[in-house]
Every structure is written in structure tokens, then in C-alpha cells.
VMD Tcl script that draws the C-alpha trace (Angstrom):
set ca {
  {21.40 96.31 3.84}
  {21.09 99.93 5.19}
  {18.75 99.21 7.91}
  {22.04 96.45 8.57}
  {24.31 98.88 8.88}
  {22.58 101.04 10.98}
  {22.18 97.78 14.08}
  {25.30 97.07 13.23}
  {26.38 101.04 14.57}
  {24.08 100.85 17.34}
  {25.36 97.95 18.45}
  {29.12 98.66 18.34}
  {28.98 102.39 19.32}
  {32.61 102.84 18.83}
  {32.83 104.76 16.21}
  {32.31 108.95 15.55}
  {31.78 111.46 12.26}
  {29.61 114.16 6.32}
  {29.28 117.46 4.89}
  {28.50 120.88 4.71}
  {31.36 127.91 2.12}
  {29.19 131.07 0.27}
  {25.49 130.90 -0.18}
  {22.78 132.51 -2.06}
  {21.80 134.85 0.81}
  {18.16 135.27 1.70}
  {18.56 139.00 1.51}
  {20.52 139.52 -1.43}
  {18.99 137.13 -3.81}
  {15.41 135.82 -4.49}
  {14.00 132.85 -2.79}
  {14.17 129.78 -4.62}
  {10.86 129.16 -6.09}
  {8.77 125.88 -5.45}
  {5.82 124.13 -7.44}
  {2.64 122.78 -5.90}
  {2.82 118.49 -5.57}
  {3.84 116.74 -8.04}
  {0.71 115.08 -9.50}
  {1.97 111.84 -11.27}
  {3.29 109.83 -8.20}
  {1.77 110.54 -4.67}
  {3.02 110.05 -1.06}
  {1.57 107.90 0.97}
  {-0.90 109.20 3.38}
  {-0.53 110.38 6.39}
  {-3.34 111.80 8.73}
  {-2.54 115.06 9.70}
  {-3.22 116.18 13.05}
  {-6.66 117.42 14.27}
  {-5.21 120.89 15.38}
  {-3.59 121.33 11.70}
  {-6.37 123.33 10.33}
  {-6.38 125.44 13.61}
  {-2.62 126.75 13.94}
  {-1.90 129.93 12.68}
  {0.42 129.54 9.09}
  {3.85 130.40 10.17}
  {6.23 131.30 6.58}
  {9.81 129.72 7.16}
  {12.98 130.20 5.71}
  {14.93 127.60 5.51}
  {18.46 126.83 4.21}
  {19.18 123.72 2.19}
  {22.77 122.53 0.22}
  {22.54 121.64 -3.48}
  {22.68 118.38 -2.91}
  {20.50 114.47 -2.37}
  {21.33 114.07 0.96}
  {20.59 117.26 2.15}
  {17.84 117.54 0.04}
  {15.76 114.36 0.41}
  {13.30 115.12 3.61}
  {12.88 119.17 2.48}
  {11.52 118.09 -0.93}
  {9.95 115.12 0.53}
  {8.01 117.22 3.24}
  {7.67 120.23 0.14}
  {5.71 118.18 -2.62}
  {4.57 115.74 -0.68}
  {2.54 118.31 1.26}
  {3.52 117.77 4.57}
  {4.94 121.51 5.45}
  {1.22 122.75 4.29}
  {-0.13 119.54 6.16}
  {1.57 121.48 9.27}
  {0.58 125.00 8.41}
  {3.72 125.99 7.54}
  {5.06 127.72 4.30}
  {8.65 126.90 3.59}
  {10.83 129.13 1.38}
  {13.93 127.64 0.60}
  {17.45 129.36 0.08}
  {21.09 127.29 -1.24}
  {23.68 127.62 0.94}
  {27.61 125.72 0.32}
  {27.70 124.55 3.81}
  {27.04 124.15 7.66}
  {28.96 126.90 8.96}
  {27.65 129.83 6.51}
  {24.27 128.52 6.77}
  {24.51 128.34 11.20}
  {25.59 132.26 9.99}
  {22.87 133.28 8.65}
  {21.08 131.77 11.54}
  {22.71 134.01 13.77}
  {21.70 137.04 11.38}
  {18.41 136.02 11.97}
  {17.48 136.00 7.64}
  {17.24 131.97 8.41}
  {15.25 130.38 10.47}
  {16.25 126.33 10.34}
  {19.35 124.84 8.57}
  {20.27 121.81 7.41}
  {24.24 120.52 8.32}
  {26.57 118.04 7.59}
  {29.16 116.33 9.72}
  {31.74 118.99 9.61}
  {29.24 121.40 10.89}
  {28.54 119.74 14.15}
  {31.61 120.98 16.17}
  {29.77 124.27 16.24}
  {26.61 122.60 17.46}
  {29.00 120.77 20.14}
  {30.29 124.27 21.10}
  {27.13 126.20 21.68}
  {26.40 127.87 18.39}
  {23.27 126.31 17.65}
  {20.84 123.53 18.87}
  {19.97 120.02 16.92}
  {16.80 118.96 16.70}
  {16.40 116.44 14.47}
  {18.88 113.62 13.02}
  {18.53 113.42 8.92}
  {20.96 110.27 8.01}
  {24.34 108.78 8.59}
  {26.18 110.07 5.40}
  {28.74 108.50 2.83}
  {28.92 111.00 0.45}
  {32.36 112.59 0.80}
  {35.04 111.06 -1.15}
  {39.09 111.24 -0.93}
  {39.75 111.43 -4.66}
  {43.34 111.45 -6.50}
  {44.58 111.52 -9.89}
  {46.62 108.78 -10.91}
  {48.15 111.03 -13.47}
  {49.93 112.69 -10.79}
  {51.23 109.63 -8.92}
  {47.82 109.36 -6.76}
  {46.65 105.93 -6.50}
  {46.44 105.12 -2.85}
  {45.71 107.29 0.58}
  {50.09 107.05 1.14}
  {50.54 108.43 -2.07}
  {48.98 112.28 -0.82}
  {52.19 112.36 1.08}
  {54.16 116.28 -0.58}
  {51.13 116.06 -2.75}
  {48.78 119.71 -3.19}
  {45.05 118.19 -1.81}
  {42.01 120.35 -2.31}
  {39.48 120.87 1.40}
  {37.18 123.21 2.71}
  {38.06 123.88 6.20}
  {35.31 123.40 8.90}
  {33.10 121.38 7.22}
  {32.66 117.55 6.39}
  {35.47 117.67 3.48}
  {38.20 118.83 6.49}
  {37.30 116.09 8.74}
  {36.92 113.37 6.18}
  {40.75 114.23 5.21}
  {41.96 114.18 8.63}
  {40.60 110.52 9.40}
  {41.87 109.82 5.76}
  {45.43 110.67 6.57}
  {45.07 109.61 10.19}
  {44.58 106.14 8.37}
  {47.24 106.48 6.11}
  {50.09 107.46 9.03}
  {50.24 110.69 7.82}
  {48.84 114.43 8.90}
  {48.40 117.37 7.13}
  {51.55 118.84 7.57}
  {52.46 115.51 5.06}
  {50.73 117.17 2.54}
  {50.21 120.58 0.77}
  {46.60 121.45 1.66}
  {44.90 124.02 -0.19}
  {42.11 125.64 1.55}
  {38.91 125.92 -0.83}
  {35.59 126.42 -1.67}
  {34.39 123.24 -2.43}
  {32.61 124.68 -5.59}
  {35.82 125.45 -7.27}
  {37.09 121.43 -6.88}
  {36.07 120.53 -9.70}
  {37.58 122.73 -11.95}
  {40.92 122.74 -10.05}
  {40.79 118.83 -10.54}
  {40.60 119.10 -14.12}
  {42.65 122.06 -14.69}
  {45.01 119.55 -12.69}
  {45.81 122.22 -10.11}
  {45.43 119.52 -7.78}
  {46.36 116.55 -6.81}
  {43.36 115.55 -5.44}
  {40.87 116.63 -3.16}
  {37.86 115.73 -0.56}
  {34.41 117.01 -1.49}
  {31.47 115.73 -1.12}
  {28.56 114.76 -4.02}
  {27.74 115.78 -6.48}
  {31.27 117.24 -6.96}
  {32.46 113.60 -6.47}
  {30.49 112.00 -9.20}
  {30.99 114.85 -11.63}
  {34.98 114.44 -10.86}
  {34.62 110.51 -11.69}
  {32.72 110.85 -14.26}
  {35.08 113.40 -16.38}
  {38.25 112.56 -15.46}
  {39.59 109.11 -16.68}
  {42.70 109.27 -14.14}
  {40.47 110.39 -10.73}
  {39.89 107.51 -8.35}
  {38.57 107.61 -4.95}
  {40.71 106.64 -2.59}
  {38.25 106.36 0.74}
  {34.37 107.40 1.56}
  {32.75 107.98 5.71}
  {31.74 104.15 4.71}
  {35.19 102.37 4.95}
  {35.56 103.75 9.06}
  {32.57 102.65 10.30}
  {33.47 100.82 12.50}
  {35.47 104.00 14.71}
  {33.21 106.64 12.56}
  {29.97 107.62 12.24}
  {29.07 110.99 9.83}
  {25.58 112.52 10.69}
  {23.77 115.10 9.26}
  {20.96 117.49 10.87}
  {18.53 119.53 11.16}
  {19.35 122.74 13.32}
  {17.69 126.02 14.93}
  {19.19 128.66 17.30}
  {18.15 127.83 20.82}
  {16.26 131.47 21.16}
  {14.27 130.74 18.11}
  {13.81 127.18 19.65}
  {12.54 128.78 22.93}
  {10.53 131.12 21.16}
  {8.51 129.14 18.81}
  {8.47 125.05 20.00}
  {4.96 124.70 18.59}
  {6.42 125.48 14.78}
  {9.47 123.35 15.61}
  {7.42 120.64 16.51}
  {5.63 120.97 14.17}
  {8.30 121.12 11.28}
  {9.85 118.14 13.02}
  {6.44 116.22 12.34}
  {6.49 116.93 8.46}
  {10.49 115.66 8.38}
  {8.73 112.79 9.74}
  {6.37 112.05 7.27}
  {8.67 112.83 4.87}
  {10.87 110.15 6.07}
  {8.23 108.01 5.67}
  {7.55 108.53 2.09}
  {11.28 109.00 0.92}
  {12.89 106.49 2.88}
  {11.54 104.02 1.42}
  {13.25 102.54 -2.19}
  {10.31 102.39 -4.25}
  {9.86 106.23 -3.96}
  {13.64 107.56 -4.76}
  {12.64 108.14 -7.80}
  {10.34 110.09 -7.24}
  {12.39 111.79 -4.63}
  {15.45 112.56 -7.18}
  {12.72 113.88 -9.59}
  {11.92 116.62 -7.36}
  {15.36 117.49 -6.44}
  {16.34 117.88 -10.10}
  {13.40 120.19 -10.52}
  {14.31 121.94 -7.71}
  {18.24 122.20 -8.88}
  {17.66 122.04 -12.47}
  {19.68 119.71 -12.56}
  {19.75 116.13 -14.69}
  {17.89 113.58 -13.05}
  {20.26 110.58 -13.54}
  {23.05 113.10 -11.94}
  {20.50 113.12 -8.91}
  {19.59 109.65 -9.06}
  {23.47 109.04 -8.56}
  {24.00 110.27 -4.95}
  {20.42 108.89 -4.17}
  {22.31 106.08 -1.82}
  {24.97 108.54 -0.48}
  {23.09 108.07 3.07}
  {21.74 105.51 5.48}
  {17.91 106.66 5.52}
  {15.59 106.07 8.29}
  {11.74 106.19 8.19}
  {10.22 108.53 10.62}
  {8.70 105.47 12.34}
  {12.12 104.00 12.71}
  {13.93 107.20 13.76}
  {11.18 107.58 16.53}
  {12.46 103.96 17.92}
  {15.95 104.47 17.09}
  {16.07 107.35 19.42}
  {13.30 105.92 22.57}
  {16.19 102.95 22.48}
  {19.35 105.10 22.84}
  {20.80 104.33 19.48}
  {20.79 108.20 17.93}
  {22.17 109.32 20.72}
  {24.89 106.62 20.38}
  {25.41 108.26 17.34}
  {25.83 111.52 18.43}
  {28.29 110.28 21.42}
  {30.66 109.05 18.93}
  {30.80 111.32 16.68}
  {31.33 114.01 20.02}
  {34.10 111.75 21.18}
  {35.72 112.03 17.76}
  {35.24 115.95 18.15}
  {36.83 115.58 21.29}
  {39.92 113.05 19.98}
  {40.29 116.09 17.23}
  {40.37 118.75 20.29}
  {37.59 120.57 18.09}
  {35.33 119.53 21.24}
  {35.85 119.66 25.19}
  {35.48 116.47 27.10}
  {32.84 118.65 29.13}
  {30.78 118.60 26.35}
  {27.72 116.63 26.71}
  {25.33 115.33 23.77}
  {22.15 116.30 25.31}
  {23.70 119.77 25.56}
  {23.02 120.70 22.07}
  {21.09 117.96 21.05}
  {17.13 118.24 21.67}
  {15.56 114.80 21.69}
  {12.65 115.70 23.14}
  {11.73 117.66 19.75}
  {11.59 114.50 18.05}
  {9.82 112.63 21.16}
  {7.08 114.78 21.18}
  {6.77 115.51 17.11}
  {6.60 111.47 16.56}
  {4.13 110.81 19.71}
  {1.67 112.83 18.17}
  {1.98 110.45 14.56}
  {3.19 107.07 16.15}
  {1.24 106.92 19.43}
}
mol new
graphics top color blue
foreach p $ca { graphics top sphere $p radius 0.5 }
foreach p [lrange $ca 0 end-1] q [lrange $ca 1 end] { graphics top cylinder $p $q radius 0.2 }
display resetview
């Protein structure tokens, strides 16, 4: 049904925008601290390439959100192997979102970030470079209390709604209330960490809110009266929200042989935890990794459209990523957080993810 979805986007390429405040700094706290494979349930294998054993071992730091979708390829690529596969060791730091994390890029303690769709604007604008797609993303949610006279998208109207400006919970409001007839001077929005939404929607100091998983889930899950109102899913056919992989375009310059080959391991990873027999597998390791429950990870383990690394490869030699992309710029644009000089292949580097698949595909 996914794999529908996404022909069905490349095919109407009218549509354009999912997620992404405060993280656990690289230089103020600890790195997160990873285990060696898994041993019960193993990838399937991949040949790694001849020069692997050659390269020099480059040690990465790389930021991550506390979340599936964001997690899924990173934990893939960890315990699967496939960073080590590439010479590469990855240290992983938890970030809130896109815009902190593109921050820390700048500060030079991170070296590659994970974004959602909020994110991208700054891409658009020049603050960092894309080089790799993750997934087209449905995990924000528009979510209102019925208690407080919330059961539809007209009903925010004078109501107090919870967002986290720049990032995928802003943008998914705007096209919420866009579809309603309304804007946010219709509302009373409350600018917010998206951390805190869950305990302002049960304190009831909202009326609702738009977050993204697993903030949704735990909101639906403990609250008898929340209901979500509207998910990235129910616009796609004028919206399309992608998540990434990003990199300053110095560091990019500096060191293409590590990106490519960091792009290569997303691409095995793809491989192994695209696929549905393995999201098990996939969830267990982000729970580890979170200490988190594994049915709460299991529960956001369909929040995207995933592609195999194969199938990105082919999606993007037959235009249909950057279709993507273009839509999601010209809804940048239609927000006027984007200029209509703005080009996709200005901040978007296919040719990483050319030349890291020809090397596994070809």
C-alpha cells in the first residue's frame, strides 16, 4: 500500500510538505551509548565494498530525534553493522528538532543531522545541504479535546493550540487551518517546546495542539477526550512531508569520501528496515536505544512511507525524489518561507546518493 502511495505522488507531483527545540548537546552531556549487533535476528547481507577494509575509520557524531521515523535507518545502519561495514564509528546525540540540530552543525560539535519537514526551509535558504531523502512522513497529528468544544479542524477557531515554531508541528497547523478557512490569527497559538505538549494537554492548558509521535500516541492513549483532527496523510494530494539526512556544505566539500560513504550504510539500512518482516526488529533496537517500551515504538513504526535503498536509488535516476522535493519547495514558496529563486538542486545533492548506490546497485 506504501509503495502505492508513493507512484501515486510521483505521478501527481502536485502536492508539497513532517517534523523536527533543546537537545542533549554533544558538549555538555555524554554521548549516547550503543551495543554491538543484536545477535538474535540478523540483517540481511550485504557485500561491503572491496576498499572497506582500506579507508581510514573516520568517528562521527551524529544527531538523531527520539523518535521511529527518525530513528529507523541510524539504528538500522548501527546494529546491523553497516556504519562499521563503512569504516565509520557513529556516536549518536538526541536532539528535539531540525533547527537546533542544523545549530549545532554550524558549531561544528555535529557532524550530520537528521530533519523533518519543518526543518527544510533552512535547507531551502542556504543553511545546510541535503544529501539523502529518509521517508515521506505522517507522523504529526492536529489533536483536540472534545472536552473543550474540539471535535473538528473549525472548532480551533478563539481556541489556545499548542506548536513549536519552525519545525514540522508549525507547518502541519498552517495547512490544517488553511483547510479549515481559518489562519492563525483565528486562534490563540501558544508557542512551545513540543516536549512540554503533553503535559499541557492533560493539565488541559490547551486546547489542543500539533506534535508529532510519540507525543501523539501518548496524548491518545491517556486522554479519553483527545482526538486527532488531521495527519500530513489526509493532503496528499497538494502535500508531501519529507524528512532528511543533512551536512553543512564545507563539511560536504571537505570530506565526500565519508559522506559517501555514510550514504552507502543508510542504504543498506534501507534495505534491511524497509522491509515489514524486519520492523520488529527495527522497533527493538530503538527501544533499547530510548529505553523506551517496545509496543510504544512498535506504534509509530508506520508513521512513514519507507523506501528500500534499491528503490530510493530508482526513485531518484527517474525524477520522482526530486518531484518530491519541488513540491514541498513550492509549498515553502506559497508560505513565503522560500524565494521563487530557489532551486531544488541548490541544496539538494543527488549526486551523493547516485554515486553511494552505484557502488551497491551497479
Amino acid at each position: 500500500m506504501k509503495k502505492v502511495i508513493s507512484l501515486m505522488l510521483a505521478a501527481a507531483m502536485v502536492f508539497g510538505l513532517a517534523a523536527c527545540g533543546s537537545p542533549k548537546q554533544p558538549e555538555q552531556e555524554a554521548p549516547v551509548e550503543t551495543e554491538a549487533p543484536a545477535e538474535t535476528e540478523e540483517p540481511a547481507e550485504t557485500e561491503a565494498p572491496a576498499e572497506a577494509e582500506a579507508v581510514e575509520r573516520r568517528a562521527l557524531n551524529v544527531a538523531y530525534m527520539p523518535n521511529y521515523a527518525s530513528m529507523w535507518v541510524i539504528m538500522a545502519a548501527l546494529e546491523g553493522g553497516y556504519f562499521d561495514e563503512e569504516g565509520l564509528d557513529v556516536t549518536l546525540y538526541e536532539f528535539a528538532d531540525g533547527p537546533t540540530e542544523i545549530a549545532s552543525m554550524e558549531s561544528g560539535s555535529i557532524d550530520l543531522a537528521y530533519i523533518g519537514d519543518g526543518a527544510h526551509k533552512l535547507a531551502a535558504n542556504g543553511s545546510c545541504k541535503i544529501f539523502c531523502y529518509s521517508h515521506i512522513g505522517d507522523a504529526e497529528m492536529v489533536i483536540g479535546l472534545t472536552s473543550h468544544g474540539v471535535n473538528s479542524l473549525e472548532d480551533l477557531k478563539g481556541k489556545t493550540v499548542g506548536y513549536a515554531s519552525g519545525t514540522s508541528s508549525e507547518t502541519m497547523l498552517q495547512r490544517a487551518l488553511e483547510d479549515a478557512g481559518l489562519t492563525m490569527d483565528d486562534i490563540e497559538p501558544y508557542d512551545m517546546d513540543t516536549s512540554n505538549m503533553v503535559t499541557a494537554m492533560v493539565s488541559g492548558s490547551l486546547d489542543a495542539c500539533c506534535t508529532w509521535s510519540p507525543n501523539t500516541w501518548q496524548i491518545l492513549g491517556e486522554m479519553d477526550d483527545a482526538v486527532k483532527l488531521c495527519s500530513p496523510m489526509d493532503y496528499i494530494d497538494k502535500a508531501v512531508a519529507l524528512s532528511s539526512f543533512v551536512v553543512m556544505e564545507n563539511w560536504a566539500a571537505e570530506n565526500h569520501e565519508v559522506l559517501i560513504r555514510f550514504t552507502r550504510a543508510l542504504l543498506k539500512a534501507m534495505d534491511f528496515g524497509a522491509k515489514e518482516e524486519n520492523l520488529a526488529q527495527v522497533s527493538q533496537w530503538i527501544a533499547t536505544q530510548l529505553a523506551a517500551d517496545v509496543s510504544t515504538v512498535e506504534a509509530q513504526c508506520h508513521d512513514g512511507n519507507w523506501l528500500t535503498g534499491e528503490e530510493l536509488y530508482a526513485a531518484v535516476k527517474d525524477g520522482t525524489i526530486e518531484g518530491y522535493y519541488q513540491t514541498q519547495l513550492n509549498q515553502m514558496v506559497a508560505n513565503e518561507t522560500a524565494t521563487e529563486e530557489v532551486k531544488v538542486s541548490d541544496y539538494v545533492m543527488f549526486d551523493v546518493i547516485l554515486e553511494a548506490a552505484e557502488s551497491l546497485y551497479n
